[in-house]
N, C-alpha and C positions, 0 to 999 in steps of 0.2 A: 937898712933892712937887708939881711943878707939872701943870696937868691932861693935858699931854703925857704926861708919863711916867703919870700914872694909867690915861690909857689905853692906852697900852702895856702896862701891868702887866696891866689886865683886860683885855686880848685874850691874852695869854700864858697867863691863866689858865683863861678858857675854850678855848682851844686847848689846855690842856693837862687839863682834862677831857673833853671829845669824845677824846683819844687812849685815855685813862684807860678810859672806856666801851667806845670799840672794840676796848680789848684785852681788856676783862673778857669781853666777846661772844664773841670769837674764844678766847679761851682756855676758854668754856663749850661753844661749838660743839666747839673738837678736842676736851676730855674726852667731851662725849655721843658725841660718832660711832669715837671710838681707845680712850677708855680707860673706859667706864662696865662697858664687856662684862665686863672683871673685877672692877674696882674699886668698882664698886655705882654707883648713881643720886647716892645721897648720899655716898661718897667709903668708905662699911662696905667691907672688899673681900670677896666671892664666897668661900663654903669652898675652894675650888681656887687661891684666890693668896694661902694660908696663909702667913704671915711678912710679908705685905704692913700697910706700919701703915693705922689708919684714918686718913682727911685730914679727919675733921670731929672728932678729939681734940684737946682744947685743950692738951694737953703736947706732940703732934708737933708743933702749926703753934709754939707757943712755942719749940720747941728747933730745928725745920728751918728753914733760909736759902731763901730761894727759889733761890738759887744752887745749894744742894746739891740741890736737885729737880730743876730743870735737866742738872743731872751723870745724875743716875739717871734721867732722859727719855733724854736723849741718847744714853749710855753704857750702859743697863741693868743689871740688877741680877741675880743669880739667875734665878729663871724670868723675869724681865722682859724683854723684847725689845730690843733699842736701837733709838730711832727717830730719832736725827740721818741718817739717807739717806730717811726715812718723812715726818717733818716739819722743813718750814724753820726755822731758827734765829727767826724769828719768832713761829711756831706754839710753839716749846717754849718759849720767854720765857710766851708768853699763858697758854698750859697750865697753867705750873710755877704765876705768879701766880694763877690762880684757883684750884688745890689751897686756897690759903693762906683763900678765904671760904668753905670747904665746910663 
């Protein structure tokens, strides 16, 4: 690898953790301010959004796609709201991804 391309690589890298960080941020920010109200602080949900899984189980993050979270952001669920007209297609990427370190 000649030292061109190494630093090319390690700016890609660190540009691609700065994006990494800024979405874990923004994806903590829209849970606490949209969805802690039901969902809990730590991801337990509220007796009132009964059937809701918890996101700090290690069988749901194992079995759910961030995709399929995404879907159920967007789309809703049951008592769940749809929030594709609530938050940008940005906001529920960041969201969906930070369920996954609850």
């Amino acid at each position: 690898m000649t030292k061109r391309n190494l630093v090319l690589f390690l700016l890609m890298l660190v540009t691609f953790c700065l994006f990494t960080t800024a979405d874990a941020n923004e994806g903590e920010a829209t849970y606490k301010a949209r969805c802690k109200v039901c969902h809990g602080e730590d991801g337990v949900p509220k007796s009132f959004a009964k059937g809701s899984p918890a996101f700090n189980d290690k069988a749901w993050k194992e079995a759910t796609t961030v995709e399929a979270i995404e879907k159920v952001v967007a789309e809703g669920r049951r008592k769940m709201p749809a929030f594709q007209n609530k938050l940008t297609p940005e906001e529920i990427k960041a969201v969906s991804a930070y369920l996954k370190t609850l």
